[in-house]
C-alpha positions as CSV (number, residue, x, y, z in Angstrom):
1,X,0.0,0.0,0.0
2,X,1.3,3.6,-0.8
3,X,2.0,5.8,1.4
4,X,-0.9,8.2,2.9
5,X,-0.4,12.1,2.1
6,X,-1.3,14.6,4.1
7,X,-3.6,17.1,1.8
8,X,-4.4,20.6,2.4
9,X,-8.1,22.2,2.7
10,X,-7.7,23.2,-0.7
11,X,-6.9,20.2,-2.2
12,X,-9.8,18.0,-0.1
13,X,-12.0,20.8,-1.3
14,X,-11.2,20.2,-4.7
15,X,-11.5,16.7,-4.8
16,X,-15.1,17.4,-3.3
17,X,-15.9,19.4,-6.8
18,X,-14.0,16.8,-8.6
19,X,-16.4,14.4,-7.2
20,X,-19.2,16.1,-7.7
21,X,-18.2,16.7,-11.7
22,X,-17.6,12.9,-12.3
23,X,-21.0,12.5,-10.2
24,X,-22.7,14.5,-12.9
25,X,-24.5,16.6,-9.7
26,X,-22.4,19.4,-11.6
27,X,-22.9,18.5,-15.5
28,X,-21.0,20.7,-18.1
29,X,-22.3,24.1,-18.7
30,X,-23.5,24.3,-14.7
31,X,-22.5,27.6,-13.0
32,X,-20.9,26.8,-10.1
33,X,-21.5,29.4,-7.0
34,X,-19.3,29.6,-4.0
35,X,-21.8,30.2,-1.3
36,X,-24.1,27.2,-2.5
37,X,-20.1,25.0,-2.2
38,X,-19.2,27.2,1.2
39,X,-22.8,26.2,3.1
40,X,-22.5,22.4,2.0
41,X,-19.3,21.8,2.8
42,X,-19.0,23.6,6.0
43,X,-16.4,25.7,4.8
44,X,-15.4,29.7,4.3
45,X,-15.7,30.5,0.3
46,X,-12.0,31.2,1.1
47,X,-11.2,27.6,0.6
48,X,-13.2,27.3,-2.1
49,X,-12.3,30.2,-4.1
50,X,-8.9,28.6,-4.2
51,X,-10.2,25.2,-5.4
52,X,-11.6,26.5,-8.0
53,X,-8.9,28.7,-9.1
54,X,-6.9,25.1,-8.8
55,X,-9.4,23.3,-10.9
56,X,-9.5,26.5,-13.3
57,X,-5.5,25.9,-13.9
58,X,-6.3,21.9,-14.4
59,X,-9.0,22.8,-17.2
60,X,-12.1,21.4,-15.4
61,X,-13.7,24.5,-14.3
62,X,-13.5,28.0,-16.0
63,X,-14.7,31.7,-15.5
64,X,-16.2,33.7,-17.7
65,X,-17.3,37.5,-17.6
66,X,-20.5,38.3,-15.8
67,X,-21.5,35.0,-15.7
68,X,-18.5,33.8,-13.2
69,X,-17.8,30.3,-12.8
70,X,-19.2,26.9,-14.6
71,X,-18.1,23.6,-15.4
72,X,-15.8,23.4,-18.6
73,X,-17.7,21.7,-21.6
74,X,-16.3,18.0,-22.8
75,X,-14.8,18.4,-26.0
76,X,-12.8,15.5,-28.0
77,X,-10.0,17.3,-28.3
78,X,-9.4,17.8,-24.5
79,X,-10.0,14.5,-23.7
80,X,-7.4,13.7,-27.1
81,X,-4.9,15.9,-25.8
82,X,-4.7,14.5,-22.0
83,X,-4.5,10.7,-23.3
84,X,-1.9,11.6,-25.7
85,X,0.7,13.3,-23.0
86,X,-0.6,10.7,-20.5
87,X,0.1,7.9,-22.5
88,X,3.7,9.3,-23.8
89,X,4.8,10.1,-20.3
90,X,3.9,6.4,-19.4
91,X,6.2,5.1,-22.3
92,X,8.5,7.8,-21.5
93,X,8.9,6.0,-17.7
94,X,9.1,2.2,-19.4
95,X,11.9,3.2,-21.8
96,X,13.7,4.5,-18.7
97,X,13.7,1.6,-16.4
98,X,13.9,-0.7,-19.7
99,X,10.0,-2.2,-18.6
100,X,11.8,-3.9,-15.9
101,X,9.0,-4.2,-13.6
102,X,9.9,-6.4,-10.4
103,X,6.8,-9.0,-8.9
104,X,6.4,-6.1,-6.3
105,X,5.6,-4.3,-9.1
106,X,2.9,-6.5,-10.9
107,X,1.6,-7.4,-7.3
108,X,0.2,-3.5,-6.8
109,X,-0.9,-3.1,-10.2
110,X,-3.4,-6.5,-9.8
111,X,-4.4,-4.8,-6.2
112,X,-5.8,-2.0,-8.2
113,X,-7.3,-4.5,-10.5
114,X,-9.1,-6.3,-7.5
115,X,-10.6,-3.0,-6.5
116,X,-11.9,-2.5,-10.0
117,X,-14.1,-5.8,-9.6
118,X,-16.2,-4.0,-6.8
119,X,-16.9,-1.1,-8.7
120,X,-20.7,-0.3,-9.3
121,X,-22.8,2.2,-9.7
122,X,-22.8,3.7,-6.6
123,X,-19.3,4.0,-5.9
124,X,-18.7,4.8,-9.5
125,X,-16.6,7.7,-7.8
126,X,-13.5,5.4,-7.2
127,X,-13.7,4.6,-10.8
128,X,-10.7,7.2,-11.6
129,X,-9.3,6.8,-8.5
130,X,-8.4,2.7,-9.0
131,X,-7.2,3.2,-12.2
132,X,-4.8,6.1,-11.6
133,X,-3.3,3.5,-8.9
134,X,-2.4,0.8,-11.4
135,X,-1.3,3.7,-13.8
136,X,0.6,4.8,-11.1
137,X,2.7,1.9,-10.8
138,X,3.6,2.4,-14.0
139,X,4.8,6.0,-13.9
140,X,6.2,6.3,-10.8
141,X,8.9,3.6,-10.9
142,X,10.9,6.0,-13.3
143,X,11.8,8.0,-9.4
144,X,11.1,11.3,-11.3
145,X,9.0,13.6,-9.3
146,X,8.7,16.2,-11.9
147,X,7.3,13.6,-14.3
148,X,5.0,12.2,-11.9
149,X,3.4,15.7,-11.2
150,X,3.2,16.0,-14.7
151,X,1.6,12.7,-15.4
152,X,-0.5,13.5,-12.4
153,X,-1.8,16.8,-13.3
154,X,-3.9,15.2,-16.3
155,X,-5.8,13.0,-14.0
156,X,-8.5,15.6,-14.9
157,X,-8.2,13.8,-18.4
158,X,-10.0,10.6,-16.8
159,X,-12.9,12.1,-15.8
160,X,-13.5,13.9,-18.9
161,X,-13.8,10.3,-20.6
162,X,-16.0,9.0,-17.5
163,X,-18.3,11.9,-17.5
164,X,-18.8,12.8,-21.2
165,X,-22.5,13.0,-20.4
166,X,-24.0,10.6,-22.8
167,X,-21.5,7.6,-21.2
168,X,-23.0,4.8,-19.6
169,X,-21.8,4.5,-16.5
170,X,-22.1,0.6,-16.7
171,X,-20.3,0.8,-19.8
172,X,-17.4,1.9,-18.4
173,X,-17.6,0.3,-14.9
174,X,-17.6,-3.6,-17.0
175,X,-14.5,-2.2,-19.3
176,X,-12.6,-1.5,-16.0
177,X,-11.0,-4.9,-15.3
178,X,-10.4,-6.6,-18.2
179,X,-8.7,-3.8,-20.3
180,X,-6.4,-2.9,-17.2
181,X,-5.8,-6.9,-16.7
182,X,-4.8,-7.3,-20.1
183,X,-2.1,-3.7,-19.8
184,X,-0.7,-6.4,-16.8
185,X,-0.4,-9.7,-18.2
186,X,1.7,-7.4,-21.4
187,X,3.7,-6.3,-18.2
188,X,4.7,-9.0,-16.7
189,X,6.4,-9.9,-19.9
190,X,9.2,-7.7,-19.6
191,X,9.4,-6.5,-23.5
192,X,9.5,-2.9,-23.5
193,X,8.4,-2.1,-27.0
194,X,5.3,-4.4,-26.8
195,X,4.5,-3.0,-23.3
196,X,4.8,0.8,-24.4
197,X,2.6,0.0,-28.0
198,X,0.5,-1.5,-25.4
199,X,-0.1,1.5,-23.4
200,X,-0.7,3.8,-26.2
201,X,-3.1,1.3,-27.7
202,X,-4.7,1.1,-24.4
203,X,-5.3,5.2,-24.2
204,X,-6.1,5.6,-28.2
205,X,-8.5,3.4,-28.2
206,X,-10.8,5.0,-25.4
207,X,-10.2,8.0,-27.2
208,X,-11.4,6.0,-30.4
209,X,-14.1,4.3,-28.6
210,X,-15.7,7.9,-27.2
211,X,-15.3,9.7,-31.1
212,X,-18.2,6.8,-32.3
213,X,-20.5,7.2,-29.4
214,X,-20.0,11.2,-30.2
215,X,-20.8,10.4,-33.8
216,X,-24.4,8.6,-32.5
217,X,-25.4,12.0,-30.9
């Protein structure tokens, strides 16, 4: 198990709103006012005025003159753009440590991939969470903290694809465990070309997958 860390007001504030986007209680378009967040939460609209200016930066959220703040629109080319630098930083970490992942390794990517068999609807929530943990694995061997954070800071990325509104959340709970168990069992091989065509595949082809449900709508 990782290690816990500590998080500020802001942050547990944010991933409150976070939450609450992936939820769909706040759908794209929704203006989003402090006071409303402040009351609910128990909270000074100090704390939250930072969160948002956090989630602002991250892309989720954004202000607009005389109509102040709302949740950012899904478009394909955000959730494009996120998978694509996701996915090469990933590949970026294999070619470093030459996909030499150790059974310690492969033991807390398949923890993540238990969790993902309890996923339902109501605890749909987690669904980003578990699979940032295997992806984690994956990134964070490298030891590069800059690259980590960078990796990190598309997380956002994940719940565009999970909450692009006309998703089924069903869909995407049953696709959980046996895409990410496949991205193992290519791990635990050791080749680190196969592995890294691997994890672009397995990114591309979510972006792929959400192009033809747009095209239905």
């Amino acid at each position: 198990m990782g290690k816990l860390r500590f998080k500020t007001l802001r942050e547990n504030v944010a991933e409150e709103i976070r939450l609450k986007i992936l939820n769909q209680e706040l759908t794209p378009g929704m203006r989003i006012i402090e006071q409303e967040l402040s009351d609910e939460m128990g909270v000074s609209r100090g704390p939250i005025r930072e969160a948002l200016r956090q989630l602002e930066q991250e892309g989720m959220v954004e202000y607009r003159r005389n109509a102040g703040c709302s949740v950012r629109k899904v478009t394909m080319q955000d959730v494009y753009e996120t998978y694509l630098l996701r996915s090469n930083y990933e590949v970026l970490a294999v070619h470093l440590y030459h996909a030499q992942f150790t059974d310690e390794d492969i033991e807390k990517m398949e923890e993540a991939l238990e969790f993902m068999k309890s996923l339902t609807i109501d605890n749909y929530s987690r669904v980003v969470a578990y699979g940032s943990m295997l992806h984690g694995v994956i990134i964070e061997k490298a030891g590069l903290a800059r690259l980590t954070k960078a990796w990190a800071d598309l997380e956002y990325g994940e719940i565009f694809s999970c909450n692009a509104g006309y998703t089924d959340k069903q869909s995407v709970i049953a696709r959980q465990y046996p895409i990410h168990k496949e991205l193992i069992e290519i791990c635990k091989t050791r080749d680190e070309e196969i592995i890294c065509r691997a994890i672009t595949d397995h990114y591309m082809l979510t972006v792929k997958r959400l192009e033809k449900m747009q095209q239905k709508f």
